[in-house]
C-alpha positions as CSV (number, residue, x, y, z in Angstrom):
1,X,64.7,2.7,12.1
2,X,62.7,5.5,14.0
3,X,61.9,6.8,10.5
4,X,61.0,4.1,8.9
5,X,58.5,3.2,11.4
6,X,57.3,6.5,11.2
7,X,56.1,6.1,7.7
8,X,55.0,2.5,7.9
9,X,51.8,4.0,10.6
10,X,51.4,7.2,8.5
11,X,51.2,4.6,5.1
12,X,48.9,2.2,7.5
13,X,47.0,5.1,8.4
14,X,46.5,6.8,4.8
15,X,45.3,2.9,3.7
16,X,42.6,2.5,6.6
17,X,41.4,5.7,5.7
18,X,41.0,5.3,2.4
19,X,39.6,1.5,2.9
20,X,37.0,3.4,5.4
21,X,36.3,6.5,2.6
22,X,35.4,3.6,-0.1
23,X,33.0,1.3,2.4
24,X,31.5,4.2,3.0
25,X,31.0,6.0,-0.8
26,X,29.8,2.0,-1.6
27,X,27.6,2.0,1.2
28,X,26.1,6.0,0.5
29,X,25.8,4.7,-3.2
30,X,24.0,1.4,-2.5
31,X,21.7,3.5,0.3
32,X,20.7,6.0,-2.5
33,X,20.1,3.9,-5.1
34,X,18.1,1.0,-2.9
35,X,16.2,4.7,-2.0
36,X,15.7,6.1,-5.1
37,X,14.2,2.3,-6.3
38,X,11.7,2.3,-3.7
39,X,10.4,6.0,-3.3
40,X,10.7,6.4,-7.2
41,X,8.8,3.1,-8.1
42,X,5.9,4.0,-9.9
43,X,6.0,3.3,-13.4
44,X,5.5,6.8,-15.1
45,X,3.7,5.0,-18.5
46,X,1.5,2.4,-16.2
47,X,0.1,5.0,-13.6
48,X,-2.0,6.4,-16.2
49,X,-5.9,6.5,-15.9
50,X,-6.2,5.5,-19.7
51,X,-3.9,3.0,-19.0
52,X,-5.7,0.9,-16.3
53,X,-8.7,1.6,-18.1
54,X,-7.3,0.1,-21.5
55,X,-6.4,-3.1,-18.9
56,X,-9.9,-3.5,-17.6
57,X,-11.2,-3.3,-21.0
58,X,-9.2,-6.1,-21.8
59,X,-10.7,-8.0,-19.6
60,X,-13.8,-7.4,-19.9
61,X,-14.7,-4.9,-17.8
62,X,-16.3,-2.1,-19.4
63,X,-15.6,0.8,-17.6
64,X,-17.8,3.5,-19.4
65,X,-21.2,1.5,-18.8
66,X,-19.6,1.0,-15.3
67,X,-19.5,4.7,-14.7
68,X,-22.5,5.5,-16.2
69,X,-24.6,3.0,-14.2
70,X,-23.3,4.6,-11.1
71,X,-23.4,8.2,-10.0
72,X,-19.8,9.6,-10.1
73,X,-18.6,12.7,-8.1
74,X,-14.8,13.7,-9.0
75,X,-13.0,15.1,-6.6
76,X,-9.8,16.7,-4.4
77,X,-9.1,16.0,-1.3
78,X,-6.9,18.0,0.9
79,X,-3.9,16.2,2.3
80,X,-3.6,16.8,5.4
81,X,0.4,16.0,5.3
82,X,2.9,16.5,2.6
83,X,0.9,19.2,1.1
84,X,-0.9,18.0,-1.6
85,X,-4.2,17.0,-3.1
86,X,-5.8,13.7,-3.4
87,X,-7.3,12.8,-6.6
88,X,-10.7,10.6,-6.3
89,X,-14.0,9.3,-8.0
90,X,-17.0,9.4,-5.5
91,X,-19.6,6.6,-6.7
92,X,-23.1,6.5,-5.2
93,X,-26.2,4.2,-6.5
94,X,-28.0,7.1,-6.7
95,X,-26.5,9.9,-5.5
96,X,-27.1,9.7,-2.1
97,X,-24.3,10.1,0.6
98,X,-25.9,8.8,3.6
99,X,-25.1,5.2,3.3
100,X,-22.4,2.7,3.9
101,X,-19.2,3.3,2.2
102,X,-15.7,1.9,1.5
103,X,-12.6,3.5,0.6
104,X,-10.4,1.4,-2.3
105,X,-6.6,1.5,-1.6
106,X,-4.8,0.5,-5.0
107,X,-1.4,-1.3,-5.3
108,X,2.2,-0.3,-7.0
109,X,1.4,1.0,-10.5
110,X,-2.5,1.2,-10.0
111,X,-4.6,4.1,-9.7
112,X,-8.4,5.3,-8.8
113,X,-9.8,2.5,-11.9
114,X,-7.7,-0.4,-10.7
115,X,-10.5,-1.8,-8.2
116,X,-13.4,-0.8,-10.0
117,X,-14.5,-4.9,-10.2
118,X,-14.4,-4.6,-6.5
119,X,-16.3,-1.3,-6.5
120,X,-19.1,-3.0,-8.6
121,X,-19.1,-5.8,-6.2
122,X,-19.6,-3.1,-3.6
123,X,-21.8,-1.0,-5.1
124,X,-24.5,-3.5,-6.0
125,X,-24.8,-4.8,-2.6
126,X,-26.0,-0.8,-1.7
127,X,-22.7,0.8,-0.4
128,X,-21.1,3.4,-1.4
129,X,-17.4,3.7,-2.7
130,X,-14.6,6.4,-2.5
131,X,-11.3,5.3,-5.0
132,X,-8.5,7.2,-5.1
133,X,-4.8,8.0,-6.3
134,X,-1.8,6.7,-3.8
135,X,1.1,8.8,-3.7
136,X,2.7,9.2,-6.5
137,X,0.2,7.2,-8.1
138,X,-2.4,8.2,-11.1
139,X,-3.3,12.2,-10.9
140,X,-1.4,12.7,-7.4
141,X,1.5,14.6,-7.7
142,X,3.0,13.8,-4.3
143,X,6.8,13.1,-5.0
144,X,7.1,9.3,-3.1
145,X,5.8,6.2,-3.0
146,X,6.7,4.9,0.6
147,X,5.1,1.3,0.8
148,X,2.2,2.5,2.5
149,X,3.8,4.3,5.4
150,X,2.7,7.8,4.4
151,X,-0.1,6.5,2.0
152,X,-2.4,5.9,5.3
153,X,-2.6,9.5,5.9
154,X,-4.4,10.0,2.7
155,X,-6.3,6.7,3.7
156,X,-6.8,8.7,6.8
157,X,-8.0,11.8,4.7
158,X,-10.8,10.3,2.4
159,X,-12.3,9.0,5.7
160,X,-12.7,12.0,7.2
161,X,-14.0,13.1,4.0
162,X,-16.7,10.7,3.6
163,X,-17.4,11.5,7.5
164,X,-17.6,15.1,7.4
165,X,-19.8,14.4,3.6
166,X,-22.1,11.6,4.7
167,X,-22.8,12.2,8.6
168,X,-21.8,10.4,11.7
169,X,-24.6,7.7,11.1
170,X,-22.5,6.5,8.3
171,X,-20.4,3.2,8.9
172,X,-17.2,3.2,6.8
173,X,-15.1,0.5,5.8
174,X,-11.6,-0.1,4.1
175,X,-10.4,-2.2,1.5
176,X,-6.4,-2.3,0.2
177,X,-4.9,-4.6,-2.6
178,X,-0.8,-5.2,-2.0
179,X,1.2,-2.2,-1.2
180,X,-2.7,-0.6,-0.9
181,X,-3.5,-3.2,1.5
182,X,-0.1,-2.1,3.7
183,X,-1.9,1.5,3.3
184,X,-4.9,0.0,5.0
185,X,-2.9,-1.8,7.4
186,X,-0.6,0.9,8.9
187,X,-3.9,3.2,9.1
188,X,-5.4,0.7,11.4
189,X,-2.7,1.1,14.2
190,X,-4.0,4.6,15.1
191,X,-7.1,5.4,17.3
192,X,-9.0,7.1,14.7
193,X,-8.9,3.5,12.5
194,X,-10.5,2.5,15.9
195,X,-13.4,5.0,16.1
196,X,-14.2,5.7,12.6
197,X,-13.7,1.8,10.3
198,X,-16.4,-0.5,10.4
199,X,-14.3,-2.8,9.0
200,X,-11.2,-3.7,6.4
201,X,-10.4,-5.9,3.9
202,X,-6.9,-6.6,2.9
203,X,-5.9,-8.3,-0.7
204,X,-2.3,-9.5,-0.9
205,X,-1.1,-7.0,1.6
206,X,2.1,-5.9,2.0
207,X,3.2,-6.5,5.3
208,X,7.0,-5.5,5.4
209,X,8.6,-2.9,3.6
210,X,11.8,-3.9,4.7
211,X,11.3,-7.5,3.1
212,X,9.1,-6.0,-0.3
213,X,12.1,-3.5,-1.0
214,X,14.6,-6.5,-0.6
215,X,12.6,-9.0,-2.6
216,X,10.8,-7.1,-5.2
217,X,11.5,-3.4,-5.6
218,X,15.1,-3.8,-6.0
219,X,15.4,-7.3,-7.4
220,X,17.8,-6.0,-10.3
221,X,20.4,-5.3,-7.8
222,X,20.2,-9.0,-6.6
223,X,24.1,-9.3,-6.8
224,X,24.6,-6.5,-4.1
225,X,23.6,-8.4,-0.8
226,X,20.7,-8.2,0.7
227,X,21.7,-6.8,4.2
228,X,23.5,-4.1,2.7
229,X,20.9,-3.0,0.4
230,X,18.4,-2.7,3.1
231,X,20.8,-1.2,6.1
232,X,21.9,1.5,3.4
233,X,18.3,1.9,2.0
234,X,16.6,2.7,5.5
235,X,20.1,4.4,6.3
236,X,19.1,7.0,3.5
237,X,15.8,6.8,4.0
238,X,15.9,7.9,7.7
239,X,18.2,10.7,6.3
240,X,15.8,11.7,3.6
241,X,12.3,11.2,5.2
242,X,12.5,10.5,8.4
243,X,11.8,7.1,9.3
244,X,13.5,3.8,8.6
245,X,12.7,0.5,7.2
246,X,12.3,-0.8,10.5
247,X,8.9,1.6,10.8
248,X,7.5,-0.2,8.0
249,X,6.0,-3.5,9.5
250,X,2.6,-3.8,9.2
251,X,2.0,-6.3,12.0
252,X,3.8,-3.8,14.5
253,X,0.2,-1.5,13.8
254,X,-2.8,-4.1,13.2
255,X,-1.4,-6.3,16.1
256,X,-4.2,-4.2,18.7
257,X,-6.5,-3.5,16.4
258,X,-10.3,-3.6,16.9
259,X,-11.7,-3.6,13.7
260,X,-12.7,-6.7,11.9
261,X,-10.0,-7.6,9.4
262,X,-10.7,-10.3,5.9
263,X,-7.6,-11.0,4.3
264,X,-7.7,-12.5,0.8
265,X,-4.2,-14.4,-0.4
266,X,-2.9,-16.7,-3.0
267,X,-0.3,-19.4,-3.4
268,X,1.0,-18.3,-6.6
269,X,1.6,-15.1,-5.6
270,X,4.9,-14.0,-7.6
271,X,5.0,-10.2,-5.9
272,X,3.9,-10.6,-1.8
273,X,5.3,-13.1,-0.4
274,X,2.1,-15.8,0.7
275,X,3.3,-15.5,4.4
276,X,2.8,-11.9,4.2
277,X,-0.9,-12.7,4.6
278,X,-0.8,-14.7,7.2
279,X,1.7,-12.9,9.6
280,X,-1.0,-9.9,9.6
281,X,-3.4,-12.6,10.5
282,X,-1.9,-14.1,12.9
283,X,-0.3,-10.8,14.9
284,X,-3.8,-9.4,15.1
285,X,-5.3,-10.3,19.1
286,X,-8.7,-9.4,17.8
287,X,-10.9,-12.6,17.1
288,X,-13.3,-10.6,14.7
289,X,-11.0,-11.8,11.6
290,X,-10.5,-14.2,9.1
291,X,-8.3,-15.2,6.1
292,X,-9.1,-17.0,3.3
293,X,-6.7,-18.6,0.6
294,X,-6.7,-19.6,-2.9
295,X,-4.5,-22.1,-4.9
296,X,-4.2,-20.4,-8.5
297,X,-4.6,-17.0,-8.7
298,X,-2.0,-14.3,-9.5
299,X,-1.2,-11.2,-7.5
300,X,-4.4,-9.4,-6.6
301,X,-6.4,-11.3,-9.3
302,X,-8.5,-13.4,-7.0
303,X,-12.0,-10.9,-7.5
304,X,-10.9,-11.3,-11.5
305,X,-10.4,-15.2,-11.5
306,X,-13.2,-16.0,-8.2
307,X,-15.6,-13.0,-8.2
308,X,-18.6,-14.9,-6.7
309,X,-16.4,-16.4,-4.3
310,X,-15.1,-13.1,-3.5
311,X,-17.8,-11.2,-3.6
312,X,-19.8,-13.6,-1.1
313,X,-16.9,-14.3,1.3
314,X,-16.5,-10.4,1.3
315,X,-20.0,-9.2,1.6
316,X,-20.8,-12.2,4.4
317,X,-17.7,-11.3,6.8
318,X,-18.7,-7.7,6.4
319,X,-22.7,-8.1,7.0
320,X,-21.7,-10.8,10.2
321,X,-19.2,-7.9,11.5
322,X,-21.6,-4.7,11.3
């Protein structure tokens, strides 16, 4: 009898154990994959310049007359973390550095072109404009795209380029279109955002990684639930890079910010979720912001489908603000 109940809590062991070995190989499995999904995002045919460029032409944008019209300066940036260089296009009216600038954040699968329409916009109202390559993004050869989490210490970078290029007289200002906007967003939680950005503009932002990994960047593992692809995901993630999902709210960072903030967002947004928008919104104490919303347009094509409306809504806020 002894025996036999001997075996039956070494057999009852042997089966836990085993039960525990495969919840946790499903759970490493569904971390790494959720992980690889997000920091591995970038789609390796779309992030090309000649790609964006061939999209712009399509729609009418013609992007050699727009860079011969306005005095281009290519260059690197050191990154000041991660170790890499930043890729960018430097556009002036006429050459001249000591004005008014704004640095363009692109989105998922964009690159330096993607907001030329917005740099036009910029450009002919007599600022400057500094676009650049995201991680992973374009020319960059940094290894991951993290949702805008480590993106804002490039943000961070071209600043202090423009600032160290164009004087202390110069006002600078922000502008960041989905996971780009995110960029923009987690830069303003730190004090330099504070001292050095005139102002930001946020266009479909990203304002949860936890929620855009869920939702969007792993989609087509909809059948694995949800909680378990973003507990294993940041699981990994804390493992692999050092911070978790839960690091990645946006509204955690803007909510004591003191720069003037526009957000632009659309109903029939298919990618950010429309509440995204107007959680940053309404987390930020500062009064010096405002959101604006539109009924038709399509992830980040509001300046495409309402450029006057854009352009005046934009250049207004910013002109009240300075």
């Amino acid at each position: 009898m002894k025996k036999n109940t001997g075996q039956i809590i070494k057999c009852t062991v042997i089966v836990i154990v085993c039960v525990l070995l495969i919840i946790t190989c499903c759970f490493a499995a569904t971390g790494i994959y959720v992980y690889n999904a997000s920091v591995h995002s970038v789609n390796q045919e779309r992030r090309a310049l000649s790609c964006k460029a061939e999209s712009l032409e399509k729609l009418g944008f013609d992007v050699g007359a727009f860079e011969k019209q306005y005095n281009l300066q290519e260059i690197e940036i050191e990154s000041t973390f991660d170790g890499h260089t930043i890729p960018a296009y430097y556009f002036t009216p006429d050459g001249k550095y000591d004005r008014d600038t704004v640095v363009l954040a692109h989105g998922l699968n964009g690159n330096r072109l993607t907001g030329y329409p917005v740099a036009e916009m910029f450009l002919r109202n007599g600022y400057n404009v500094l676009t650049y390559d995201q991680r992973a993004s374009g020319e960059c050869d940094a290894e991951y795209m993290t949702c805008g989490y480590w993106e804002s210490f490039d943000f961070g970078d071209c600043v202090n380029y423009i600032r160290s290029t164009a004087g202390d007289d110069v006002r600078i200002g922000g502008w960041g279109s989905s996971i780009g906007g995110a960029t923009v967003g987690f830069y303003l939680g730190s004090a330099e955002a504070d001292n050095e950005l005139a102002f930001a503009v946020l266009d479909c932002p990203v304002s949860d990684m936890k929620e855009i990994i869920e939702c969007f960047l792993t989609r087509k593992a909809s059948w694995i639930p949800a909680g378990l692809r973003t507990c294993s995901g940041s699981t990994v993630n804390r493992i692999m890079l050092g911070f978790g999902y839960e690091n990645g709210n946006v509204c955690d960072y803007v909510k004591s910010t003191t720069v003037p903030v526009l957000i632009f967002h659309t109903k029939n947004d298919s990618v950010t979720p429309f509440h995204m928008g107007s959680d940053i919104y309404n987390t930020m104490k500062n009064n010096r912001k405002k959101i604006v919303s539109v009924d038709d347009s399509r992830h980040t094509d509001i300046y495409l489908d309402h450029p006057e409306f854009y352009e005046k809504t934009m250049i207004e806020f910013i002109e009240k603000e300075l």
